[in-house]
C-alpha positions as CSV (number, residue, x, y, z in Angstrom):
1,X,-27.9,-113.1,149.2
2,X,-30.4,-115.1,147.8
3,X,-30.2,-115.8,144.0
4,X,-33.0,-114.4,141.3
5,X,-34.2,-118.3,140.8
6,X,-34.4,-119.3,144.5
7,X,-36.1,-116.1,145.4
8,X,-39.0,-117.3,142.5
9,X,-39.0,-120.4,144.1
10,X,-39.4,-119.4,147.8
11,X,-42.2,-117.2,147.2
12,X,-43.7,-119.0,145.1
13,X,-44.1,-121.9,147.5
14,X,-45.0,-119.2,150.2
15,X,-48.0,-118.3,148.3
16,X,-49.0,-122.4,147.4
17,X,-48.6,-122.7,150.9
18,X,-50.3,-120.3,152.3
19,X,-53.5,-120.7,150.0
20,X,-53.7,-124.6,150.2
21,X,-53.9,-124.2,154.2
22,X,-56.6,-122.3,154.0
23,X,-59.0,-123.7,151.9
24,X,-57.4,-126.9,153.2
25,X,-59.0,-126.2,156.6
26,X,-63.0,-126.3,155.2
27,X,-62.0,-129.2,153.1
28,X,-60.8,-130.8,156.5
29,X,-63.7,-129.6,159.3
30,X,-66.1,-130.3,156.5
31,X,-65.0,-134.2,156.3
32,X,-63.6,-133.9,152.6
33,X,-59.9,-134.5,152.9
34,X,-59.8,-136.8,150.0
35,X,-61.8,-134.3,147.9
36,X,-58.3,-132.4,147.8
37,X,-56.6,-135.3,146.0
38,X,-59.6,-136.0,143.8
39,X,-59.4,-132.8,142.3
40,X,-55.5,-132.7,142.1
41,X,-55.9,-136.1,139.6
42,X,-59.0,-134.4,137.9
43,X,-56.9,-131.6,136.9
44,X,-54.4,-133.6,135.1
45,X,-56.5,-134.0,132.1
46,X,-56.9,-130.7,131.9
47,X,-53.6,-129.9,131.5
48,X,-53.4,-132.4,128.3
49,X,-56.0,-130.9,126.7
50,X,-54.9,-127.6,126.9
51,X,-51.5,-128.5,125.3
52,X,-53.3,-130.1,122.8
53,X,-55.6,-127.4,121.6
54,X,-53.0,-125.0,122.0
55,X,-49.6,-126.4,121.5
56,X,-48.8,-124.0,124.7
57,X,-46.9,-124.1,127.6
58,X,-47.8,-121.4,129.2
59,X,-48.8,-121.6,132.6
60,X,-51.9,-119.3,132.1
61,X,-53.2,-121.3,129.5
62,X,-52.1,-124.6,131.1
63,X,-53.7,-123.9,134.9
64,X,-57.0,-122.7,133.3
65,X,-57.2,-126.1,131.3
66,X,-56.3,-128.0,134.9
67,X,-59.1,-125.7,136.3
68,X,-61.7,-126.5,133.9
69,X,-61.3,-130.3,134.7
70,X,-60.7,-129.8,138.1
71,X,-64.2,-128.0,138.3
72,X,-65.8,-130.5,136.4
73,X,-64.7,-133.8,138.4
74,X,-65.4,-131.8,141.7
75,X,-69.1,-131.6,139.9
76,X,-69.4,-135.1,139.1
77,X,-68.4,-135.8,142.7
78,X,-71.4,-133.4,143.5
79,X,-74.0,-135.0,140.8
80,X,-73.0,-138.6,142.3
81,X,-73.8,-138.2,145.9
82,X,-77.0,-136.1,145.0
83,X,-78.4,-137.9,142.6
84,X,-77.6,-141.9,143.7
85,X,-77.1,-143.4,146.5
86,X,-73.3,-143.7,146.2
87,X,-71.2,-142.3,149.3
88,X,-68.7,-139.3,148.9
89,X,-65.7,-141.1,149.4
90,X,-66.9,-143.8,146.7
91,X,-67.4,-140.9,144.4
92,X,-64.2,-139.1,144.9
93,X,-62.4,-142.7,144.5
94,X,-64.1,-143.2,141.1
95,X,-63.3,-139.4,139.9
96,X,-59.8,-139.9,141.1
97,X,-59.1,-142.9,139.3
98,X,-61.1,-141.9,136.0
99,X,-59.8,-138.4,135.5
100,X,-56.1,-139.5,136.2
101,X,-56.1,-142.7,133.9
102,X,-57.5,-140.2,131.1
103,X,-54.9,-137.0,131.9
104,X,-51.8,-140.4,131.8
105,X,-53.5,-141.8,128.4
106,X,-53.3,-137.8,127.1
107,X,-49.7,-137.6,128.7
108,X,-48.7,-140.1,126.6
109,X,-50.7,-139.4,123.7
110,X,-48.7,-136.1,123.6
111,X,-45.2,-137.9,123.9
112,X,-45.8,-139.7,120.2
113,X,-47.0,-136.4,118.9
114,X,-43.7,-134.7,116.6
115,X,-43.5,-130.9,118.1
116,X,-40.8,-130.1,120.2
117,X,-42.9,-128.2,122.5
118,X,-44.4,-131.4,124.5
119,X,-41.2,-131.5,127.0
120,X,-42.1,-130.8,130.2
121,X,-45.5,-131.5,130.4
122,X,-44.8,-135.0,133.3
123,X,-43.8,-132.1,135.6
124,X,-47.4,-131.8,136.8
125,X,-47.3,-135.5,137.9
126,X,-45.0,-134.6,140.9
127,X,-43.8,-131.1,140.2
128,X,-40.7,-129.1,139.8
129,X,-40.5,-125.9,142.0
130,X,-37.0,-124.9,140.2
131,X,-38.6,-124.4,136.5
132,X,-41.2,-121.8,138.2
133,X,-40.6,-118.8,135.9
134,X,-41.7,-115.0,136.7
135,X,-45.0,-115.4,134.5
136,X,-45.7,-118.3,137.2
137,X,-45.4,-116.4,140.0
138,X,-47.8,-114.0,138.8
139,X,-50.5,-116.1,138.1
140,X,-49.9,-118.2,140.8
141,X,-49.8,-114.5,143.2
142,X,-53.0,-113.4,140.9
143,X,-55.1,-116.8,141.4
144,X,-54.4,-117.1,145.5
145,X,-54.8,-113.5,146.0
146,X,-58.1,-113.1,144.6
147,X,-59.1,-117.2,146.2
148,X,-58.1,-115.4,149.4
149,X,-60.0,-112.6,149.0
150,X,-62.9,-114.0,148.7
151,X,-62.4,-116.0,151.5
152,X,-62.9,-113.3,153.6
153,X,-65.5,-111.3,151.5
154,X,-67.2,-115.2,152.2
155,X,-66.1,-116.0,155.6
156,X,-69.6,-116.0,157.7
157,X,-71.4,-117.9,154.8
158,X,-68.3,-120.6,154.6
159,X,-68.1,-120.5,158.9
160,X,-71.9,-121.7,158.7
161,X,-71.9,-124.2,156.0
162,X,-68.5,-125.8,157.0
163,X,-70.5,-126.4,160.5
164,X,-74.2,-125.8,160.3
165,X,-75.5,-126.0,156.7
166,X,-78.9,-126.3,157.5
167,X,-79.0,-123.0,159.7
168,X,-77.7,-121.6,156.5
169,X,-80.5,-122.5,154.6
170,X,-83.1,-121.2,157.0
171,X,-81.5,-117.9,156.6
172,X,-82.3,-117.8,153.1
173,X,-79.4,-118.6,151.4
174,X,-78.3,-121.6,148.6
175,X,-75.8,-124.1,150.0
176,X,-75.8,-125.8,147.1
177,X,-74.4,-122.3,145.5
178,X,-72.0,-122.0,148.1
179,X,-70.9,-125.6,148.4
180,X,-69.8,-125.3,145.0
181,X,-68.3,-121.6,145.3
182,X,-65.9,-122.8,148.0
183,X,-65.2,-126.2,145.8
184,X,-64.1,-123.9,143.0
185,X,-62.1,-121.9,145.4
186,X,-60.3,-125.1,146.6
187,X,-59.8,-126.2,142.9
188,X,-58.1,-123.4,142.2
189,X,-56.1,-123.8,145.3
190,X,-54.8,-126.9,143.7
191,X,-54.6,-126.1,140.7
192,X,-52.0,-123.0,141.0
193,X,-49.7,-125.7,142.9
194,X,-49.8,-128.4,140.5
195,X,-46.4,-127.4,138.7
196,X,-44.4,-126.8,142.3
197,X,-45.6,-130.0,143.4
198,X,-47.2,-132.0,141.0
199,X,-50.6,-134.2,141.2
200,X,-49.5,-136.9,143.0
201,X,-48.6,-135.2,145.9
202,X,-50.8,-131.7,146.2
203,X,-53.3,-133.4,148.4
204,X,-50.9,-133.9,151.2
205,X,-50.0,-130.0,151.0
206,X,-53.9,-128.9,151.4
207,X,-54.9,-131.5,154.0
208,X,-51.5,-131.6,156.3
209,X,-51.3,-128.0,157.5
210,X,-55.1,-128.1,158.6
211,X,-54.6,-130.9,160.5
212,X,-51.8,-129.8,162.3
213,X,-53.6,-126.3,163.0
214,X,-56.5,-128.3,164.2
215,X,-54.3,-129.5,167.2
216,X,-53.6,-126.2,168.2
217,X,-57.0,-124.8,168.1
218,X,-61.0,-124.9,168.3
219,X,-61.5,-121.2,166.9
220,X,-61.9,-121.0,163.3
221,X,-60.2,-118.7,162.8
222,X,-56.6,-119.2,164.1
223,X,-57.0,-122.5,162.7
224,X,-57.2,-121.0,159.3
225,X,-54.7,-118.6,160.0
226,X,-52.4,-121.4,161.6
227,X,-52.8,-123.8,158.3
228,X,-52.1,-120.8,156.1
229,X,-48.7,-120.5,158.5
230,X,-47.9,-124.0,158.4
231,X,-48.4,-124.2,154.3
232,X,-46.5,-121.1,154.0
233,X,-43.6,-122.0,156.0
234,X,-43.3,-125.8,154.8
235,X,-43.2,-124.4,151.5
236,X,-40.2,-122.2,152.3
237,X,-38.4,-124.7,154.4
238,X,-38.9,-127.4,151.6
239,X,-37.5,-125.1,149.1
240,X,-34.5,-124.2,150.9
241,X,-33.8,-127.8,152.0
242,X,-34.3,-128.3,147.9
243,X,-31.8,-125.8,147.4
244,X,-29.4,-127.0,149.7
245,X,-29.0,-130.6,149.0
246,X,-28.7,-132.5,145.5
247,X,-31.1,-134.0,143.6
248,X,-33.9,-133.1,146.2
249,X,-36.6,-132.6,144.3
250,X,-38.6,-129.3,145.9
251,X,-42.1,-130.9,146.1
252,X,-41.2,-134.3,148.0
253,X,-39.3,-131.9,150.3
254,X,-42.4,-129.6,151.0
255,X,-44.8,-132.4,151.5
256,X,-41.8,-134.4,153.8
257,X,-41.2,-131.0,156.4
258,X,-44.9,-130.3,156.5
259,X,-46.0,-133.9,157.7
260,X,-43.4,-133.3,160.1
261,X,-44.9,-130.5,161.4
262,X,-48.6,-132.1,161.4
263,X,-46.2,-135.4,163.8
264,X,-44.9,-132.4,165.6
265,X,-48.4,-130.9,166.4
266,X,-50.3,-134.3,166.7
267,X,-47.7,-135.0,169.9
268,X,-46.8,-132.3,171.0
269,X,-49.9,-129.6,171.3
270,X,-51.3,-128.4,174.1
271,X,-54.9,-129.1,174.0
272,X,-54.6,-132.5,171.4
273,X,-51.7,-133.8,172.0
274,X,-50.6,-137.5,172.4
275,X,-47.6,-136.7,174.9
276,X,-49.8,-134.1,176.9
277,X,-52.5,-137.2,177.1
278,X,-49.9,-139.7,177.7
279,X,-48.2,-137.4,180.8
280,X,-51.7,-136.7,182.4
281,X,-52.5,-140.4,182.2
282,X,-49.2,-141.7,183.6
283,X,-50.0,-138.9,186.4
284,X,-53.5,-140.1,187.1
285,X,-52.1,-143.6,187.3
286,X,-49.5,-142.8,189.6
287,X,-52.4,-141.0,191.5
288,X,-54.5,-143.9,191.3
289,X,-51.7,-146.4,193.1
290,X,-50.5,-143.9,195.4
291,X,-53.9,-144.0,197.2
292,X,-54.1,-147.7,197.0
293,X,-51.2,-147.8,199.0
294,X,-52.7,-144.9,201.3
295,X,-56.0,-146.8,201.9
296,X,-53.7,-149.8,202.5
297,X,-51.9,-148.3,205.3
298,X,-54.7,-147.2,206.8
299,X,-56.5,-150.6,206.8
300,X,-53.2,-152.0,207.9
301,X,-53.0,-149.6,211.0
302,X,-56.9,-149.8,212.0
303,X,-56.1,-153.8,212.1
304,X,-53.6,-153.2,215.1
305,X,-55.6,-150.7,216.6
306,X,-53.6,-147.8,216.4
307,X,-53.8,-145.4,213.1
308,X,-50.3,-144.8,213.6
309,X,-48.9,-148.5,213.7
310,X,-45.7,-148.8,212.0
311,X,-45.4,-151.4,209.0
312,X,-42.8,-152.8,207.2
313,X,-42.2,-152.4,203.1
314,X,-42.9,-156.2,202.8
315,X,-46.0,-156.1,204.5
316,X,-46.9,-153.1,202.4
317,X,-46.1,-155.3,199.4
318,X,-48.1,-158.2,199.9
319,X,-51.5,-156.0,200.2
320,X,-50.8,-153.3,197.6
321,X,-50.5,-154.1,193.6
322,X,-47.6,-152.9,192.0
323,X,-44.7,-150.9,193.9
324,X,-45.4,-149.9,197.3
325,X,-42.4,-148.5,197.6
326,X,-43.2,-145.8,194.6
327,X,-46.7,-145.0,196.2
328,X,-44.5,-144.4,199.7
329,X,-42.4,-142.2,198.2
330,X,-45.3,-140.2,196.4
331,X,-47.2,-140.2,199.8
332,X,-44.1,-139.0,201.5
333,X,-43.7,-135.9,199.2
334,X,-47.6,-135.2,199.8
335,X,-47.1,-135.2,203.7
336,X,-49.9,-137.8,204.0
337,X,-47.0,-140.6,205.2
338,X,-43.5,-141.1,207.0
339,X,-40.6,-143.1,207.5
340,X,-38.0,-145.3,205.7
341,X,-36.6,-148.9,204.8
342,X,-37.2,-149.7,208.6
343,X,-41.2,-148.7,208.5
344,X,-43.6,-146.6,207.3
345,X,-47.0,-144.8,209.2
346,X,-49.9,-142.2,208.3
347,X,-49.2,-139.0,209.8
348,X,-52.4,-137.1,210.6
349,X,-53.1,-135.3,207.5
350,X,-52.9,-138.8,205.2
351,X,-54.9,-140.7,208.2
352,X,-57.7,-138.2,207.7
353,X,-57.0,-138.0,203.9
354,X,-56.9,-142.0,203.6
355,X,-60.5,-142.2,206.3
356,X,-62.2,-140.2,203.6
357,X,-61.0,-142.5,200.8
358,X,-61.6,-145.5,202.6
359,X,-65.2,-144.1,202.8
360,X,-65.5,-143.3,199.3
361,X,-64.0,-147.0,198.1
362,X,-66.4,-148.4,200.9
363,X,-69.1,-146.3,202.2
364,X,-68.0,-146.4,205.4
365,X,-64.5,-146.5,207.1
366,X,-63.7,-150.0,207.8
């Protein structure tokens, strides 16, 4: 039976999860996978200032601060590619770095201060999962509920702007609007997993399990559905292997068995991946040098008259790159060739198959 802490923690991550895949997966087909860690270090500040005009912990109180700064740095990104000629990635580097120097100077600003309610507060930097209380989970279930629900009340206007903004503007409607609407929905996304896996690495939790769906998929919407899969699960995963093993700390472990899973998918899918491109290329090579050898053979033959002349392996060899012996042995299996160590010949189906390449390499058969 699972324990009243561990179960907090499990679905707590399954929500995080879950939510950060999805908006994740416009942040990633929209080309804005470092706007994820930009607003992760924009809401640090946020959480400072909170604290400090409250003298509360309380997660409410403490996500809406990291919201409000979150927003505000994801506008400045916005403002700064509009209004200069500054690229998006430029931007986001100088939020990033700006926003998180300020939310570390408040961080430690708070650690001189005298109360006794500052403790705690450096979990946002990389997270602790295991101090997620009931109150947590509920805003956390409250927050990604109602992001995810509008997700779908938004979906077509999000499809279009994620791949054709300006056939969203001819239909009447404000992308600006909407391109900061699903900004705010992504900031929240961060910000309710800030204190399960901290700042420094909540980027890798949005952008990971959209990349890995992206292997699998060119439809939208299994792709979403995929991310939101892949979030949810690593999250579980990472906090049972947290769990399981000492001093694993629950965010590290999430981020860790999710990049796995984007490896896993980045080799292994079936329409993306590297070892599916990497058979079919070894295949077509092999393809490739058995028909050298064919054509070879044939020329071979047609030089002693007869299509069917037997020839020797080393004369094979010294006419054919690479292993003729390979390209035999592929031939042989085909039906196109016959024989052994004492002689190989076209039989009639690979003279007639190796006449129509020699045509093809040649224009005529030789």
């Amino acid at each position: 039976m699972l324990d009243y802490t561990l179960l907090l923690v499990l679905s707590g991550c399954l929500v995080l999860g879950a939510v950060a895949g999805t908006l994740g997966s416009f942040a990633v087909l929209r080309k804005q996978s470092l706007l994820g860690d930009a607003i992760s270090h924009a809401a640090l500040p946020g959480v400072a200032i909170a604290f400090l005009l409250t003298f509360s912990k309380h997660p409410a109180v403490l996500l809406l601060g990291a919201l409000a700064t979150g927003w505000v740095g994801t506008l400045f990104i916005l403002l700064i590619t509009r209004t200069t000629r500054i690229k998006h990635d430029t931007a986001m580097g100088i939020v990033l770095s700006v926003f998180f120097g300020l939310g570390l100077f408040l961080l430690t600003l708070i650690q001189r201060l005298p109360t006794a309610s500052k403790a705690g507060l450096d979990k946002f930097l990389f997270g602790n999962a295991s101090t997620l209380l009931r109150q947590d989970l509920q805003v956390m279930l409250a927050l990604g509920g109602l992001t995810l629900l509008f997700v779908l009340l938004f979906w077509k206007e999000f499809k279009l702007l994620a791949f054709d903004p300006d056939f969203l503007h001819s239909l009447g409607r404000n992308t600006l609007t909407l391109d900061v609407f699903l900004t705010t929905l992504l900031v929240v996304a961060i910000v309710i997993g800030l204190q399960a896996v901290g700042v420094v690495l909540m980027s890798a939790l949005v952008i990971a399990p959209a990349v890995a769906a992206r292997q699998w998929t060119d439809h939208l919407g299994r792709m979403v559905a995929l991310a939101a899969f892949f979030g949810g699960l690593g999250g579980v995963l990472g906090a049972v292997a947290s769990s399981s093993l000492t001093n694993l700390p629950t965010g590290p472990a999430i981020v860790v068995i999710i990049s796995l899973m984007f490896l896993a998918s980045l080799l292994f899918s079936p329409h993306r991946g590297l070892a599916k491109d990497w058979i079919r290329q070894r295949k077509h090579r092999k393809e490739i040098h058995a028909n050298q050898v064919l054509v070879a053979l044939f020329m071979l033959s047609k030089s002693h008259g007869s299509r069917y002349y037997r020839h020797s392996l080393t004369s094979l060899q010294a006419v054919t790159p690479g292993s003729a012996e390979a390209g035999l042995e592929a031939l042989k299996k085909r039906g196109l060739v016959s024989g052994s160590a004492s002689g190989w010949k076209l039989t009639p189906k690979g003279a007639q198959e190796a006449e129509q390449a020699a045509k093809h390499i040649y224009g005529e058969a030789p």
